[in-house]
C-alpha positions as CSV (number, residue, x, y, z in Angstrom):
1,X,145.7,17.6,-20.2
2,X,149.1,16.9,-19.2
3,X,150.6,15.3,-16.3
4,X,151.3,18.4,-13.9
5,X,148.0,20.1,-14.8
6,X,146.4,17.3,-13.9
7,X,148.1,16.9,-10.5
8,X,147.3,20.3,-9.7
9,X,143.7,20.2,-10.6
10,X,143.6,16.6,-8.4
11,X,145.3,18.4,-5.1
12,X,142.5,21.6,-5.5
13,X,139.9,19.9,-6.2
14,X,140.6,18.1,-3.1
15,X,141.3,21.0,-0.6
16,X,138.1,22.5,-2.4
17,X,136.1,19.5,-1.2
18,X,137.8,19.1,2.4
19,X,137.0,23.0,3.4
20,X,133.5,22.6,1.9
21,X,132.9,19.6,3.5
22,X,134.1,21.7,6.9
23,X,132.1,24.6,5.8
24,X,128.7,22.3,5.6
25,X,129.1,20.6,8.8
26,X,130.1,23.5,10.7
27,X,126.6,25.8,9.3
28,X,124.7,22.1,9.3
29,X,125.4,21.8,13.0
30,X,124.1,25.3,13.4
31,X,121.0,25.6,11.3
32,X,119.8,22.6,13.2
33,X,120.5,24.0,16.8
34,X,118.2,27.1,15.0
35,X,115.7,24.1,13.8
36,X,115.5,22.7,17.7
37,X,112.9,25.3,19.1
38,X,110.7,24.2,16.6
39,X,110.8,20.5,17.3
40,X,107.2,19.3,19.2
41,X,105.4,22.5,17.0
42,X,102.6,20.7,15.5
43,X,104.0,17.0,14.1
44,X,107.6,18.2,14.0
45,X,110.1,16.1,14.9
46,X,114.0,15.4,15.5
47,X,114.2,13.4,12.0
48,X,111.6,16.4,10.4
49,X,115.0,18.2,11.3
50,X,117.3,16.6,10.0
51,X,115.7,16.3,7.0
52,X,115.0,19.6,6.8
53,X,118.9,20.3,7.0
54,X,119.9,18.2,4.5
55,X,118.1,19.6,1.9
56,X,118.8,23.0,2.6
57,X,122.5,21.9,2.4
58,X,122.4,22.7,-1.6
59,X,121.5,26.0,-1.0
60,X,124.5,26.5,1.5
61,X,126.6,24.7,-1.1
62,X,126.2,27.2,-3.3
63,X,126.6,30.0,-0.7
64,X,129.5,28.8,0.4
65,X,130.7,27.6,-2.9
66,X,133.1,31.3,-3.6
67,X,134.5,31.1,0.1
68,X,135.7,27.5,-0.3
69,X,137.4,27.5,-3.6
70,X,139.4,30.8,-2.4
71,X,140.2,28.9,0.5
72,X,140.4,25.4,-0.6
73,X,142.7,26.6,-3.8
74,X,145.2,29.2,-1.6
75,X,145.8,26.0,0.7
76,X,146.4,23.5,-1.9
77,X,149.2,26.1,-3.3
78,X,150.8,26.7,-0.2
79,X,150.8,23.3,0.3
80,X,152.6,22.2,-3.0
81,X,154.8,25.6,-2.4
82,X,155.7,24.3,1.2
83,X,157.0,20.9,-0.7
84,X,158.8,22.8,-3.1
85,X,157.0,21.1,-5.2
86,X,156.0,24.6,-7.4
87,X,159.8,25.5,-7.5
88,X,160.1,22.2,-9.3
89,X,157.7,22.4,-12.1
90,X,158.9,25.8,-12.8
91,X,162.6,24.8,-12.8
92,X,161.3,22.1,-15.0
93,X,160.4,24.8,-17.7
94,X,156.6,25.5,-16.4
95,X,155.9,29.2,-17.6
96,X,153.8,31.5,-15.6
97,X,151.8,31.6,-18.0
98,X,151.3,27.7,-18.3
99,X,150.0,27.8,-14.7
100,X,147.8,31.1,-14.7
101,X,146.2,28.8,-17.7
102,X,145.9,25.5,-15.9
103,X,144.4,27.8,-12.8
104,X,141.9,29.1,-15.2
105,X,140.7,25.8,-16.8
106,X,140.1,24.9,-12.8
107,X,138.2,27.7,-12.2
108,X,135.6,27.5,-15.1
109,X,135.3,23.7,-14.1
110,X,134.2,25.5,-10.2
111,X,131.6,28.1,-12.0
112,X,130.1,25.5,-14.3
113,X,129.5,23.5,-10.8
114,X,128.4,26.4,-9.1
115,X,125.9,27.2,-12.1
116,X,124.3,23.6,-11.8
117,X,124.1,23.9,-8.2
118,X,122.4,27.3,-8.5
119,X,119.9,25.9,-11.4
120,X,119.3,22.8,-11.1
121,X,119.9,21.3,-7.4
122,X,119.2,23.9,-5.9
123,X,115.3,25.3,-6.7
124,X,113.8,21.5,-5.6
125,X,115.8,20.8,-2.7
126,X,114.8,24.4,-1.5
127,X,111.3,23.9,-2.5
128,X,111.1,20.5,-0.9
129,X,112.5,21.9,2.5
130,X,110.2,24.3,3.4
131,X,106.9,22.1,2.0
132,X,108.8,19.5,4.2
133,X,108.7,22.5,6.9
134,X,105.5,23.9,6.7
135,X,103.6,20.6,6.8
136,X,105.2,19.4,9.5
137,X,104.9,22.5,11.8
138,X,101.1,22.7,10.6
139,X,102.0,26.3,9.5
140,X,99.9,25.5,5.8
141,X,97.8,23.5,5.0
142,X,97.6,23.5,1.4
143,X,99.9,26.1,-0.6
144,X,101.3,23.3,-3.2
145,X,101.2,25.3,-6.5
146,X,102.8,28.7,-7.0
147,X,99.5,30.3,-7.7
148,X,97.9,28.8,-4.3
149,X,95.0,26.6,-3.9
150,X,92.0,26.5,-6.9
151,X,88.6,25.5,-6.7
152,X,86.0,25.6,-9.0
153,X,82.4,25.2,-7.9
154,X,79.8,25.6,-11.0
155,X,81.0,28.7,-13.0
156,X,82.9,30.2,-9.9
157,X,86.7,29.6,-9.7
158,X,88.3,30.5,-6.4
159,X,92.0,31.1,-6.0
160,X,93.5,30.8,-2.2
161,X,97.2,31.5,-1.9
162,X,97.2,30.3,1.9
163,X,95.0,28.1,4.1
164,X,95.7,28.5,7.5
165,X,94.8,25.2,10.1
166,X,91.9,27.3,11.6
167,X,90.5,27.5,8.1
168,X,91.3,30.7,7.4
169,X,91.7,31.5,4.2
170,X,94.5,34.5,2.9
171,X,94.8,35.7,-0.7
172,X,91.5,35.4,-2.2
173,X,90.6,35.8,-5.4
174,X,87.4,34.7,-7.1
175,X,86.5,34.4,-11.2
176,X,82.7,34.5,-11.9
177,X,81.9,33.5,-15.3
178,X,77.9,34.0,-17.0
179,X,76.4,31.1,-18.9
180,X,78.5,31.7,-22.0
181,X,81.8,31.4,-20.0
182,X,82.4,35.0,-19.9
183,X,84.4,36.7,-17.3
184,X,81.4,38.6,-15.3
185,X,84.0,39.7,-12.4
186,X,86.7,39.4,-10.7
187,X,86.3,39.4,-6.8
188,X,89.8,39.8,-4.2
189,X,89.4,39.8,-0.2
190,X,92.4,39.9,1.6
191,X,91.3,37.1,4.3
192,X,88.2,34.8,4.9
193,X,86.7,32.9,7.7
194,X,84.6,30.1,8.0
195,X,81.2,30.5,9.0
196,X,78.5,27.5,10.1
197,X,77.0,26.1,8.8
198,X,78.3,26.4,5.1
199,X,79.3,30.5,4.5
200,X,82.5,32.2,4.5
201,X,83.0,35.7,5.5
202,X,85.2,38.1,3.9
203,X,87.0,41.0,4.5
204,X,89.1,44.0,2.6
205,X,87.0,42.9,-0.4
206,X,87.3,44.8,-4.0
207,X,84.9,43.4,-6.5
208,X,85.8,44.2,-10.2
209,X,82.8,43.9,-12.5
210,X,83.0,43.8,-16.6
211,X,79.8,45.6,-18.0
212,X,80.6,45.6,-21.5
213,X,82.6,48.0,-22.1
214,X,83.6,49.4,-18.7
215,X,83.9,47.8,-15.5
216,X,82.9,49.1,-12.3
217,X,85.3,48.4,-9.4
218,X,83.6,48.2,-6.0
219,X,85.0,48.1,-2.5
220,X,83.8,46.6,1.0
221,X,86.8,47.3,3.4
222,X,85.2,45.8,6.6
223,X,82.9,43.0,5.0
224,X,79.6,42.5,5.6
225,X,79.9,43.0,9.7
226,X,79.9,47.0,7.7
227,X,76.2,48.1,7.5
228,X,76.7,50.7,5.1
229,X,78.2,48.3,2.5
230,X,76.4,48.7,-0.5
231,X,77.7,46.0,-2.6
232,X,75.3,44.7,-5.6
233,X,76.6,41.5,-5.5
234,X,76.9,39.7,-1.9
235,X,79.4,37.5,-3.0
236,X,81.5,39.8,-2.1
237,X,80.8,39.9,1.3
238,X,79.7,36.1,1.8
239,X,79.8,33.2,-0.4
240,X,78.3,30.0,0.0
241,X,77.9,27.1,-2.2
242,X,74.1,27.6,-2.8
243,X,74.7,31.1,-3.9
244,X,75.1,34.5,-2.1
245,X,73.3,35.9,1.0
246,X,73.2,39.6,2.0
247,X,73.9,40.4,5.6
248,X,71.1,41.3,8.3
Protein backbone atom coordinates (compact mmCIF):
# COMPACT_ATOMS: atom_id res chain seq x y z
CA UNK A 1 0.00 0.00 0.00
CA UNK A 2 1.51 3.27 -0.72
CA UNK A 3 1.99 6.25 1.19
CA UNK A 4 -1.21 8.38 0.32
CA UNK A 5 -3.48 5.31 0.34
CA UNK A 6 -2.41 4.70 3.53
CA UNK A 7 -3.00 8.27 4.83
CA UNK A 8 -6.37 8.14 3.54
CA UNK A 9 -7.35 4.93 4.98
CA UNK A 10 -5.62 6.35 8.58
CA UNK A 11 -7.83 9.79 8.48
CA UNK A 12 -11.33 7.41 7.68
CA UNK A 13 -10.80 4.96 9.66
CA UNK A 14 -10.57 7.54 12.22
CA UNK A 15 -13.65 9.78 11.51
CA UNK A 16 -15.34 6.12 11.18
CA UNK A 17 -14.42 5.47 14.85
CA UNK A 18 -15.09 9.14 16.24
CA UNK A 19 -18.89 9.16 14.80
CA UNK A 20 -19.39 5.63 15.94
CA UNK A 21 -18.09 6.25 19.10
CA UNK A 22 -20.74 9.35 19.14
CA UNK A 23 -23.38 7.18 17.68
CA UNK A 24 -22.90 4.48 20.82
CA UNK A 25 -22.98 6.91 23.52
CA UNK A 26 -25.67 8.92 22.28
CA UNK A 27 -28.22 5.41 21.79
CA UNK A 28 -26.16 3.95 25.14
CA UNK A 29 -27.41 6.90 27.08
CA UNK A 30 -30.80 6.20 25.82
CA UNK A 31 -31.34 2.46 25.99
CA UNK A 32 -30.45 2.93 29.59
CA UNK A 33 -32.95 5.77 30.41
CA UNK A 34 -35.48 2.87 28.63
CA UNK A 35 -33.61 0.19 31.12
CA UNK A 36 -34.41 2.68 34.36
CA UNK A 37 -38.19 1.66 34.87
CA UNK A 38 -37.14 -1.70 35.26
CA UNK A 39 -34.49 -1.17 37.93
CA UNK A 40 -36.02 -2.53 41.65
CA UNK A 41 -38.15 -5.41 39.30
CA UNK A 42 -37.23 -8.44 41.00
CA UNK A 43 -33.16 -8.30 41.73
CA UNK A 44 -32.52 -5.77 39.11
CA UNK A 45 -30.30 -3.19 39.67
CA UNK A 46 -28.39 0.07 38.50
CA UNK A 47 -25.06 -2.11 37.54
CA UNK A 48 -27.76 -5.13 36.15
CA UNK A 49 -28.19 -2.02 33.72
CA UNK A 50 -25.32 -1.08 32.80
CA UNK A 51 -24.35 -4.29 32.03
CA UNK A 52 -27.07 -4.96 30.21
CA UNK A 53 -26.13 -1.94 27.93
CA UNK A 54 -22.90 -2.82 27.27
CA UNK A 55 -23.50 -5.90 25.82
CA UNK A 56 -26.21 -4.91 23.69
CA UNK A 57 -23.66 -2.30 22.34
CA UNK A 58 -22.51 -5.01 19.62
CA UNK A 59 -25.66 -5.31 18.35
CA UNK A 60 -26.03 -1.41 17.90
CA UNK A 61 -22.45 -1.53 16.49
CA UNK A 62 -23.56 -3.33 13.85
CA UNK A 63 -26.80 -1.28 13.37
CA UNK A 64 -25.15 1.63 13.32
CA UNK A 65 -22.15 0.29 11.45
CA UNK A 66 -23.77 1.64 7.51
CA UNK A 67 -24.73 5.16 9.09
CA UNK A 68 -21.25 5.75 10.46
CA UNK A 69 -18.97 4.82 7.67
CA UNK A 70 -21.21 7.17 5.31
CA UNK A 71 -20.80 9.71 7.78
CA UNK A 72 -17.50 9.11 9.20
CA UNK A 73 -15.88 8.67 5.41
CA UNK A 74 -17.92 12.01 3.70
CA UNK A 75 -16.25 14.01 6.80
CA UNK A 76 -12.87 12.75 6.51
CA UNK A 77 -13.04 13.85 2.70
CA UNK A 78 -14.33 17.12 3.30
CA UNK A 79 -11.91 17.44 5.65
CA UNK A 80 -8.74 16.68 3.54
CA UNK A 81 -10.73 18.67 0.59
CA UNK A 82 -11.08 21.71 3.08
CA UNK A 83 -7.01 21.41 3.39
CA UNK A 84 -6.60 21.24 -0.12
CA UNK A 85 -4.97 18.45 0.65
CA UNK A 86 -7.08 16.22 -2.26
CA UNK A 87 -6.20 19.04 -4.84
CA UNK A 88 -2.59 18.01 -3.99
CA UNK A 89 -2.45 14.42 -4.51
CA UNK A 90 -4.27 14.79 -7.71
CA UNK A 91 -1.92 17.59 -8.94
CA UNK A 92 0.63 15.20 -7.84
CA UNK A 93 -0.55 12.69 -10.62
CA UNK A 94 -3.33 10.75 -8.37
CA UNK A 95 -5.93 9.38 -10.98
CA UNK A 96 -9.54 9.10 -10.25
CA UNK A 97 -9.32 6.04 -10.75
CA UNK A 98 -6.38 5.54 -8.14
CA UNK A 99 -8.70 6.90 -5.38
CA UNK A 100 -12.13 5.28 -6.37
CA UNK A 101 -9.67 2.14 -5.88
CA UNK A 102 -8.09 3.07 -2.59
CA UNK A 103 -11.94 3.99 -1.48
CA UNK A 104 -12.88 0.49 -2.40
CA UNK A 105 -10.04 -1.41 -0.64
CA UNK A 106 -11.41 0.77 2.56
CA UNK A 107 -14.70 -0.22 2.15
CA UNK A 108 -14.32 -4.09 1.96
CA UNK A 109 -11.92 -3.63 5.07
CA UNK A 110 -15.59 -1.92 6.73
CA UNK A 111 -17.85 -5.06 5.41
CA UNK A 112 -15.43 -7.69 6.46
CA UNK A 113 -15.73 -5.82 10.05
CA UNK A 114 -19.28 -5.53 9.89
CA UNK A 115 -19.57 -9.42 8.86
CA UNK A 116 -17.51 -10.39 12.15
CA UNK A 117 -19.59 -8.08 14.12
CA UNK A 118 -22.79 -9.58 12.74
CA UNK A 119 -21.41 -13.45 13.16
CA UNK A 120 -19.34 -13.65 15.60
CA UNK A 121 -19.66 -10.71 18.44
CA UNK A 122 -22.77 -10.26 18.00
CA UNK A 123 -25.06 -13.70 18.65
CA UNK A 124 -23.24 -14.08 22.45
CA UNK A 125 -23.22 -10.70 23.58
CA UNK A 126 -26.99 -10.66 22.50
CA UNK A 127 -27.61 -13.96 24.04
CA UNK A 128 -25.80 -12.98 27.26
CA UNK A 129 -27.90 -9.70 27.63
CA UNK A 130 -31.12 -10.82 27.79
CA UNK A 131 -30.15 -14.17 30.08
CA UNK A 132 -28.38 -11.27 32.01
CA UNK A 133 -32.06 -9.62 31.68
CA UNK A 134 -34.42 -12.11 32.40
CA UNK A 135 -32.63 -13.51 35.47
CA UNK A 136 -32.34 -10.51 37.05
CA UNK A 137 -35.96 -9.20 36.52
CA UNK A 138 -37.11 -12.85 37.65
CA UNK A 139 -38.97 -12.88 34.28
CA UNK A 140 -37.57 -16.95 33.69
CA UNK A 141 -36.57 -19.02 35.63
CA UNK A 142 -34.93 -21.55 33.63
CA UNK A 143 -34.98 -21.13 29.65
CA UNK A 144 -31.00 -21.89 29.20
CA UNK A 145 -31.11 -24.08 26.04
CA UNK A 146 -32.81 -23.21 22.76
CA UNK A 147 -35.13 -26.17 23.04
CA UNK A 148 -36.21 -25.09 26.78
CA UNK A 149 -35.94 -27.02 29.92
CA UNK A 150 -35.60 -31.24 29.79
CA UNK A 151 -36.42 -33.69 32.34
CA UNK A 152 -36.47 -37.07 32.27
CA UNK A 153 -38.25 -39.11 35.01
CA UNK A 154 -38.14 -43.14 34.28
CA UNK A 155 -39.12 -43.49 30.55
CA UNK A 156 -41.00 -40.04 30.45
CA UNK A 157 -38.98 -37.05 28.95
CA UNK A 158 -40.54 -33.69 29.48
CA UNK A 159 -39.67 -30.62 27.37
CA UNK A 160 -40.55 -27.03 29.05
CA UNK A 161 -39.76 -24.04 26.89
CA UNK A 162 -40.54 -21.49 29.84
CA UNK A 163 -40.83 -21.66 33.65
CA UNK A 164 -42.44 -18.97 35.00
CA UNK A 165 -41.50 -17.84 39.02
CA UNK A 166 -45.07 -19.07 40.07
CA UNK A 167 -44.14 -22.41 38.57
CA UNK A 168 -45.95 -22.26 35.80
CA UNK A 169 -44.93 -24.10 33.21
CA UNK A 170 -45.38 -22.87 29.13
CA UNK A 171 -44.58 -25.01 26.12
CA UNK A 172 -44.94 -28.49 27.15
CA UNK A 173 -44.23 -31.28 25.55
CA UNK A 174 -43.89 -34.84 26.92
CA UNK A 175 -42.09 -38.19 25.15
CA UNK A 176 -43.45 -41.53 26.68
CA UNK A 177 -41.36 -44.40 25.75
CA UNK A 178 -42.58 -48.49 26.45
CA UNK A 179 -40.13 -50.84 27.94
CA UNK A 180 -38.29 -51.37 24.75
CA UNK A 181 -37.60 -47.61 24.36
CA UNK A 182 -40.13 -47.06 21.80
CA UNK A 183 -41.86 -43.83 21.20
CA UNK A 184 -45.53 -44.77 22.75
CA UNK A 185 -46.69 -40.89 22.41
CA UNK A 186 -46.12 -37.71 22.24
CA UNK A 187 -48.14 -35.41 24.63
CA UNK A 188 -48.18 -31.11 24.09
CA UNK A 189 -50.23 -28.74 26.70
CA UNK A 190 -49.85 -25.29 26.07
CA UNK A 191 -49.49 -24.33 29.98
CA UNK A 192 -49.22 -26.23 33.37
CA UNK A 193 -49.77 -25.47 36.94
CA UNK A 194 -48.52 -26.87 39.95
CA UNK A 195 -50.84 -28.74 42.06
CA UNK A 196 -50.16 -30.04 46.00
CA UNK A 197 -49.01 -32.06 46.91
CA UNK A 198 -46.94 -33.50 43.85
CA UNK A 199 -49.49 -33.18 40.41
CA UNK A 200 -49.45 -30.75 37.69
CA UNK A 201 -52.47 -29.68 35.80
CA UNK A 202 -52.55 -29.15 32.25
CA UNK A 203 -54.43 -27.42 29.86
CA UNK A 204 -54.91 -27.06 25.74
CA UNK A 205 -53.57 -30.65 25.82
CA UNK A 206 -53.21 -32.79 22.32
CA UNK A 207 -51.98 -36.29 23.07
CA UNK A 208 -50.45 -38.03 19.92
CA UNK A 209 -50.44 -41.81 20.33
CA UNK A 210 -48.32 -44.35 17.90
CA UNK A 211 -50.36 -47.76 17.60
CA UNK A 212 -48.45 -49.46 15.19
CA UNK A 213 -49.13 -48.36 12.21
CA UNK A 214 -51.46 -45.35 12.86
CA UNK A 215 -51.53 -43.06 15.55
CA UNK A 216 -54.52 -41.57 17.07
CA UNK A 217 -54.29 -37.90 17.98
CA UNK A 218 -56.46 -36.92 20.95
CA UNK A 219 -57.46 -33.56 22.29
CA UNK A 220 -58.39 -32.12 25.96
CA UNK A 221 -58.81 -28.29 25.32
CA UNK A 222 -59.82 -27.37 28.99
CA UNK A 223 -57.86 -30.10 31.01
CA UNK A 224 -59.14 -32.20 33.35
CA UNK A 225 -61.36 -29.24 35.29
CA UNK A 226 -63.54 -30.55 31.61
CA UNK A 227 -65.86 -33.44 32.68
CA UNK A 228 -66.52 -34.68 29.38
CA UNK A 229 -62.83 -35.31 28.60
CA UNK A 230 -62.42 -38.62 27.58
CA UNK A 231 -58.85 -39.06 27.39
CA UNK A 232 -57.43 -42.85 27.63
CA UNK A 233 -54.39 -41.86 29.10
CA UNK A 234 -54.56 -39.24 32.16
CA UNK A 235 -51.31 -38.03 31.64
CA UNK A 236 -52.63 -35.95 29.61
CA UNK A 237 -54.64 -34.17 31.81
CA UNK A 238 -52.40 -34.65 35.16
CA UNK A 239 -49.03 -36.04 35.64
CA UNK A 240 -47.31 -36.90 38.63
CA UNK A 241 -44.28 -38.66 39.40
CA UNK A 242 -45.94 -41.93 40.75
CA UNK A 243 -47.87 -42.14 37.56
CA UNK A 244 -51.20 -40.69 36.20
CA UNK A 245 -54.55 -39.97 38.14
CA UNK A 246 -57.91 -39.38 36.41
CA UNK A 247 -59.96 -36.46 37.62
CA UNK A 248 -63.05 -36.71 40.09
Amino acid sequence: MKVYQRYLAKEIYLSVLFVMVAFLALFAFFDLMAEIDDIGRGGYKIHHALLYVLLTLPGRVYELFPIAVLIGTLYALTLLARHSEITVLRASGMATGSLLGTLGQIGIAFVVLTFLFGEVVLPPSERAAQQLRLSATSSVVAQEFRSGLWVRDEKVFLNVRTVLPDTTLRGIRMYEFDDKWVLKSISEAEEGRFVRPDSWRLTEVVQTSFLGDRTAVTRCPNGCGNRRCRLKCCRCCWWRRSGCRCPT
